[in-house]
Each structure stands twice: as C-alpha cells, then as structure tokens.
ROPAZA-423608 format. One line per 2 residues: number of its first residue (from 1); for each residue x, y, z of C-alpha. Coordinates in nm, 4 decimals, padded with zeros to 6 digits. Layout:
# residues N
NUM = X Y Z  ... $
This chain:
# residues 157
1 = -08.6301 -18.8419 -12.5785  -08.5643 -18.5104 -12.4652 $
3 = -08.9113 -18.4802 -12.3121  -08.8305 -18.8058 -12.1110 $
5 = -08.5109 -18.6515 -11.9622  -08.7159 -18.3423 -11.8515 $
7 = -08.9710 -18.5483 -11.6826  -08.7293 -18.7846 -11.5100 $
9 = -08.5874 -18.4472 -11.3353  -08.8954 -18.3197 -11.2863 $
11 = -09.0313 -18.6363 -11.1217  -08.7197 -18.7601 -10.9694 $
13 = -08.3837 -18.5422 -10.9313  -08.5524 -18.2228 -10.8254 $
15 = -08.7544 -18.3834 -10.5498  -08.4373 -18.5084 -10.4059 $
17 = -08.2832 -18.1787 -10.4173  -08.5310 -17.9941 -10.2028 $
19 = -08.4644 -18.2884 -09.9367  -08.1586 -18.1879 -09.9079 $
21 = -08.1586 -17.8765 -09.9368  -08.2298 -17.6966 -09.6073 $
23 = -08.5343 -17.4582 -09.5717  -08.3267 -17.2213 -09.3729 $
25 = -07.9710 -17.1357 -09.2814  -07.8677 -17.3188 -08.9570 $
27 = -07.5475 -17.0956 -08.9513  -07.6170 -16.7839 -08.7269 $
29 = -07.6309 -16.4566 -08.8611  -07.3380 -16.2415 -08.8454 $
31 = -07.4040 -15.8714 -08.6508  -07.3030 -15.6003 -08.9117 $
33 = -07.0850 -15.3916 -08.6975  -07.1468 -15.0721 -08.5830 $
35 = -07.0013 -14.8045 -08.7672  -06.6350 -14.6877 -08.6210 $
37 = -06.5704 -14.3909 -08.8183  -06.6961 -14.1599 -08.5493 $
39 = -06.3692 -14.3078 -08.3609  -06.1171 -14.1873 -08.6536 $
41 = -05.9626 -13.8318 -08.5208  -05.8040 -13.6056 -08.2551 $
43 = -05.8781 -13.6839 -07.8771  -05.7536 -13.4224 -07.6596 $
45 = -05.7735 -13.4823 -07.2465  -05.6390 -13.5210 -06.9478 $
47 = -05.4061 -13.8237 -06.8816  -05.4021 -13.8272 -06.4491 $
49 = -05.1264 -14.0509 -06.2891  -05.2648 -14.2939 -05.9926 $
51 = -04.8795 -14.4111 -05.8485  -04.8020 -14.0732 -05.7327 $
53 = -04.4609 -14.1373 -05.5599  -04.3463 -14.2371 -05.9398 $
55 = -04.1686 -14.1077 -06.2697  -04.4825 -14.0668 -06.4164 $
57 = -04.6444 -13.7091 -06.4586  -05.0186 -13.5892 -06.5110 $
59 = -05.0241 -13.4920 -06.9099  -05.2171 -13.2929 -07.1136 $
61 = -05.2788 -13.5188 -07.4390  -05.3691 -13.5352 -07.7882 $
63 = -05.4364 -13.9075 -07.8785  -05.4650 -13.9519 -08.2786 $
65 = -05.7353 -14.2558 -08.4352  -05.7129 -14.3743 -08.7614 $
67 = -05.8659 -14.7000 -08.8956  -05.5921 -14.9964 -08.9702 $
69 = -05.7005 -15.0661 -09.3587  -05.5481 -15.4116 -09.3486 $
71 = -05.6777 -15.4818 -09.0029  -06.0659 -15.4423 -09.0230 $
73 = -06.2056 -15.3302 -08.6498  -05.8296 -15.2444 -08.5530 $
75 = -05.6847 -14.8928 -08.5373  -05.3495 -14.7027 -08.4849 $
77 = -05.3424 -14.5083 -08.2283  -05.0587 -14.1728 -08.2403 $
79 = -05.0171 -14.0694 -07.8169  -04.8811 -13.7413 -07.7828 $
81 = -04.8862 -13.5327 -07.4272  -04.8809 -13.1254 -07.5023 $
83 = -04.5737 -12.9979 -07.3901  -04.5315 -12.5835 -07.4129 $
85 = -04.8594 -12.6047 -07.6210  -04.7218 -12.8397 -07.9016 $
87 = -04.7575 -13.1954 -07.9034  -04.4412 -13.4465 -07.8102 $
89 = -04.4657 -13.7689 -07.9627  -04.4630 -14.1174 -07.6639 $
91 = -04.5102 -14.3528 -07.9217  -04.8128 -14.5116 -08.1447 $
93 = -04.9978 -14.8620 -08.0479  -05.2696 -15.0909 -08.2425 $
95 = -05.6066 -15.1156 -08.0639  -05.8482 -15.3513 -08.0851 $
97 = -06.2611 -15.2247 -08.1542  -06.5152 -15.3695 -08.0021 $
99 = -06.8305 -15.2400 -08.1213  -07.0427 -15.4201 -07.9399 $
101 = -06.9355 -15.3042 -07.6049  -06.7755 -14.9566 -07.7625 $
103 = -06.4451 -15.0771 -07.6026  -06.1011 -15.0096 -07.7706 $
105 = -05.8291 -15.2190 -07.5829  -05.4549 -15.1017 -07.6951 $
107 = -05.1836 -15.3529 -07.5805  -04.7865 -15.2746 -07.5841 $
109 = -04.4864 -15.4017 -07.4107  -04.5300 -15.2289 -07.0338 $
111 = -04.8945 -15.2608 -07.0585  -05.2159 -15.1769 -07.2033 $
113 = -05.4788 -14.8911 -07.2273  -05.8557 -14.9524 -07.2133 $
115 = -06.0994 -14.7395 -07.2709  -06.4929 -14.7355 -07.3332 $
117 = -06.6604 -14.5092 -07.5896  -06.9761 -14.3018 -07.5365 $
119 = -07.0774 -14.0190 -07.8100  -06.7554 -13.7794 -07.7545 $
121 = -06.5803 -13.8996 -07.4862  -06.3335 -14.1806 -07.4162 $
123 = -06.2415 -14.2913 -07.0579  -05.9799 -14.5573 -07.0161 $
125 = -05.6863 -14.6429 -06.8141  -05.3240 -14.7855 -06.8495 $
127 = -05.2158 -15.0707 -06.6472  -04.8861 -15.1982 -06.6352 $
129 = -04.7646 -15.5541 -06.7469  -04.7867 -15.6858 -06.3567 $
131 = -05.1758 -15.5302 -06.3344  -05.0669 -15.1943 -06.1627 $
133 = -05.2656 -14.9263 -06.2322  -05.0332 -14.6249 -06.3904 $
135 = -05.3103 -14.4007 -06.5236  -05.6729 -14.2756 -06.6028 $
137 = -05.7248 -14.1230 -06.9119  -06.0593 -13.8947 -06.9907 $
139 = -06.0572 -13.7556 -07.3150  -06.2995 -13.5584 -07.5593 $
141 = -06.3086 -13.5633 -07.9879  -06.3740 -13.2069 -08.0153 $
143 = -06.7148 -13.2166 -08.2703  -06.6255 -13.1761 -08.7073 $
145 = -06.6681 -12.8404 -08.8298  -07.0037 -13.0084 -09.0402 $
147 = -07.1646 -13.0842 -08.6575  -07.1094 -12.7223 -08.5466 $
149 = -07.3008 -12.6177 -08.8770  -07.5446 -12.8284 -08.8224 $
151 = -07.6406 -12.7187 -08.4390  -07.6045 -12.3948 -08.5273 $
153 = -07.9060 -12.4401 -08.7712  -08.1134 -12.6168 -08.5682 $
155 = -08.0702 -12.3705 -08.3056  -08.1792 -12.0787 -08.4760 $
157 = -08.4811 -12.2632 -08.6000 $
C-alpha cells in the first residue's frame, strides 16, 4: 500500500506542483543599498547666506551624522555653527538617504536642507517653506585617523 501512495505522488501530485510552481521569480529584485556608514560623523564647512538684506548670517559649521537605528536609510542630523571656536547648538533634524542618487534631504518646520554626497564633501542648500532660497551649504568630513594611516603607507611605498 505504501508503495502505491508513493507512486500516485510520484506520477500525479508532484507533476502538478511543478505547474504551478513558477520557474523564476516574477517579483523584481530588490537593490542592496549602498553602504551609508561613510555618512555617520563630523561635517565641518561653510554655511553662505543668499538673502543678504536678512537676519541670517554666513556660519562656520559643524553638522553631526549618525544613523537613525529604528529608521533604516534615515539619520539625525546635530547643526551647530562655531561661534568663538566652540560649537552653538541651532537644533537637530531627521534626513532622509538616498543611496541611489547620494542625496540626503532634511525637512523641518521653516524648510528643508538638501544636499548631494560625493566621497568627502556634501553640498546642499536650505530653502524656506515658500521655496526661497536662505542658504548654500559646502561642507567636508575631515578623513578617520585609520585613512590617514593608510595614505601615509602607501605613500612611502
């Protein structure tokens, strides 16, 4: 009996099965995303009003990254302008990554920052809430001690 029940699947259920059972995935594969470590850290820069007849001041400024744990592809973002040499807290945003187009976006009640990605340098800018461009923002992630080690190696090779 039992080798009757083996060849009825064999003949008949596992046939069917492979029917209808696709041969390949028809969902589309997702992109891995780049890795956004290398965003995590100290930006220091120059933050350059555009409305010059305005409250608003060219800054020197120290703009902090760290990844959002519960957020996956978000981070917080600490914006400080150097005042006397030490930094002076404005206030800390969430940004959005995108790693595709190395693009963090950081929205917040009077506006939102933008800025695109490339090796060590950020650019952005801040418009305000009505579209108004406020400022442009260049900053640098001065390289990890471990990088400095490293070039200084390869350059004495």
């Amino acid at each position: 009996m039992k080798s009757a029940k083996l060849l009825f699947f064999a003949m008949v259920v596992a046939p069917l099965n492979s029917i209808a059972a696709p041969q390949w995935d028809a969902r589309p594969a997702q992109q891995v995303p780049a890795d956004d470590s290398s965003l995590v850290g100290d930006w220091r820069g120059k933050s350059v009003c555009v409305v010059r007849d305005s409250a608003c001041r060219d800054e020197d400024s120290l703009y902090q990254l760290t990844k959002m744990v519960a957020k996956p592809g978000w981070f917080s973002m600490k914006l400080d302008k150097i005042v006397d040499g030490k930094p002076v807290t404005m206030g800390t945003t969430e940004c959005s990554y995108d790693s595709a187009k190395r693009a963090l976006t950081c929205e917040f009640p009077r506006g939102v920052f933008r800025f695109t990605i490339q090796a060590n340098k950020m650019t952005g800018t801040m418009n305000l809430t009505d579209g108004t461009l406020w400022r442009n923002i260049t900053l640098t992630k001065p390289p990890r001690p471990s990088d400095l080690r490293l070039r200084t190696r390869e350059s004495a090779s």
